[in-house]
N, C-alpha and C positions, 0 to 999 in steps of 0.2 A: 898788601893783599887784602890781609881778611883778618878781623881779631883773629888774627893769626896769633896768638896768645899763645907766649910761651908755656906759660903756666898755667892751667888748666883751660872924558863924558859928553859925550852926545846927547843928543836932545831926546828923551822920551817920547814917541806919537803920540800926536792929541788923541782927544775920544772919537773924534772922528776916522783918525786913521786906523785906529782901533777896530768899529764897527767893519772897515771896509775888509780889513784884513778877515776880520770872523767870517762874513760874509765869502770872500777868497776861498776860507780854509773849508765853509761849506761847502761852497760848488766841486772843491776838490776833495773831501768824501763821498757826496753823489755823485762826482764824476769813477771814482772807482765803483760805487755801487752799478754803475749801468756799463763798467768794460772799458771807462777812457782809461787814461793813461794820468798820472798823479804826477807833476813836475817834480814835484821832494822825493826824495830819497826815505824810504824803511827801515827805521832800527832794527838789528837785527834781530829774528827770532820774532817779530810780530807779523799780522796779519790783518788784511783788510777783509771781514765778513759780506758775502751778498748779498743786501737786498734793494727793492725795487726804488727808485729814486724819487726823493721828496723833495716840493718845489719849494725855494728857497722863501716867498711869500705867508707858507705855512708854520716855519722856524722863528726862534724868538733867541736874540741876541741883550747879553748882560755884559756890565763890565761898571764893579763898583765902583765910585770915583776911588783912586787911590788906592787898587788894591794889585794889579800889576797882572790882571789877569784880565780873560774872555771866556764866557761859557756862551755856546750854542746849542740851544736845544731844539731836536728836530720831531716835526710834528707825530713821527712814531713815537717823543720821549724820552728818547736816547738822547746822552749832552756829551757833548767833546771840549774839554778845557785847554786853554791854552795860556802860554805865562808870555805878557809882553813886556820883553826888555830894551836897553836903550841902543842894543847892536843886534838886533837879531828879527826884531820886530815878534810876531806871532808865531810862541814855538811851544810845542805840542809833544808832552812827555810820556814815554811808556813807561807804565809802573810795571817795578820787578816784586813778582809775589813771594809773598810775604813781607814783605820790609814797607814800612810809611817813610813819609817825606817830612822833611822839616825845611826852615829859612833860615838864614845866619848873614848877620852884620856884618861884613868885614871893611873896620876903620885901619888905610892902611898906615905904613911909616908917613907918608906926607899930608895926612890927615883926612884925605877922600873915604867916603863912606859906598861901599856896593852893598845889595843884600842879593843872594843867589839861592836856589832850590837842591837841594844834595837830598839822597837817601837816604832813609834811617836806619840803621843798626844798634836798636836800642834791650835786645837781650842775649842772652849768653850764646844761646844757639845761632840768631843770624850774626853776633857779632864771628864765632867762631867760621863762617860759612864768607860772610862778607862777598867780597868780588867773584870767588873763586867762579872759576867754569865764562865768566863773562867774557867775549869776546868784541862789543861793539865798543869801541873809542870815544863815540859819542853817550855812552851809559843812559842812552835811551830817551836822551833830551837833559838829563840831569846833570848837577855841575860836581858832582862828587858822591861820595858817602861818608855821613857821620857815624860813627863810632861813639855812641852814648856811654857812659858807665854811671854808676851809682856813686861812688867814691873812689877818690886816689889811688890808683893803681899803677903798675910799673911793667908787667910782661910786656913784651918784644911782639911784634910781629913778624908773620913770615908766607912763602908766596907759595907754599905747595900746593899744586892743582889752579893755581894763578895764571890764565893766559897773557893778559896784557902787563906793561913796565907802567910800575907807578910809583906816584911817591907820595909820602905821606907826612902829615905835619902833625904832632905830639904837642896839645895845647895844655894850659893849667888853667883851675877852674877861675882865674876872672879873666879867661879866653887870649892871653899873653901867649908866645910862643915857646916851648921846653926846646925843641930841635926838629929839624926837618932831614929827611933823607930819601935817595930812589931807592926802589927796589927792585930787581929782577926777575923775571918768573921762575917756576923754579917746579921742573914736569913732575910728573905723577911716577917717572920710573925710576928718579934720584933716590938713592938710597936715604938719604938726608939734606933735608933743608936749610939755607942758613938761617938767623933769626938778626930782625932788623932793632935794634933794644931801642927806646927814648935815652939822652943823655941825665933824664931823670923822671920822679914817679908824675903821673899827668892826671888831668882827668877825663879828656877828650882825645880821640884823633878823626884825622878829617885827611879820605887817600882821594886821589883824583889819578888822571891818565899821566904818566911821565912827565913832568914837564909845565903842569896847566897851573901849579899852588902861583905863579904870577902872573896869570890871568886873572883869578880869585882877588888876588893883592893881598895872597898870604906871603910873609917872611919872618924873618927872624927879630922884627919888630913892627907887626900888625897886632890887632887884637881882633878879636870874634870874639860875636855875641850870638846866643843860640836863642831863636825867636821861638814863632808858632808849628805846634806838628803838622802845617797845611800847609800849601806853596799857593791853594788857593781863597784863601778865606781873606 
């Protein structure tokens, strides 16, 4: 769920296919701006604002070498970011308010290295809050969320007010695995929640949708490395 705390490889696009794609992902905010129709699909609970459509000649496209990203900005000054990965090409995150973003390493058992963009839950209160209420499976373009803490800790997690099944992996601080486990949701009219524990005290956890900790190429012998608070820097 949520600090639900018990106690208190494919080939990367070149920069060219990069450019094209920003360009792409332009015409398809202008093409909402003026009433077309957007091929992608909306995370849920966002929205696309009106206004009058800027010609694509006016915009200015970046994309640092090596940074895994595309910013567009358009001649009103508004920039739309996007994170390009090596299966997905140009994909475009909605951030959930209040929480920041972070990168993380993950070297897995066979020794392949991925780095991915999760959300951050880095104080008491969002840890406390975490998923809860979220219903899009796709978390809004993000690959999870982390669960920061300052030191070693050991509460449980648990899914009240949790709509989607997730599961969660319970890391120790030089990002080795403690234990992984799913979780189930667990409604708002249950008298009592169960609580998910670590098999011992951690200093990280990182939940993602049911299923997805081996797509990440977290297991029970990966490590993760907790990078930059930015997905686009």
């Amino acid at each position: 769920m949520t600090s639900r705390s018990s106690t208190s490889p494919r080939r990367a696009p070149g920069r060219a296919a990069v450019v094209l794609a920003a360009v792409w992902l332009f015409g398809a905010i202008a093409g909402c701006a003026s009433g077309s129709t957007d091929p992608t699909s909306t995370a849920a609970g966002s929205a696309v604002s009106s206004r009058p459509p800027t010609s694509a000649s006016s915009s200015s496209v970046s994309s640092p070498r090596g940074s895994g990203s595309v910013t567009v900005t358009t001649a009103s000054g508004s920039t739309v970011t996007g994170a390009v990965t090596s299966t997905t090409g140009l994909r475009v995150r909605t951030p959930m308010e209040g929480y920041g973003e972070v990168t993380i390493t993950v070297t897995t058992a066979e020794g392949e290295s991925h780095t991915w963009c999760l959300l951050l839950a880095d104080t008491e209160a969002l840890r406390q809050h975490g998923l809860m209420y979220v219903d899009d499976p796709t978390l809004g373009g993000y690959d999870g969320m982390l669960f920061a803490f300052s030191g070693d800790t050991s509460g449980g997690f648990w899914m009240k007010n949790t709509l989607l099944p997730l599961s969660i992996a319970y890391l120790q601080v030089d990002g080795s695995t403690r234990s992984i486990t799913d979780m189930t949701p667990c409604p708002s009219s249950a008298s009592s929640c169960p609580t998910y524990p670590s098999n011992g005290s951690y200093r990280n956890a990182i939940e993602v949708p049911q299923g997805q900790l081996g797509r990440l190429g977290i297991s029970d012998r990966s490590r993760v490395d907790i990078g930059a608070r930015s997905c686009s820097a």
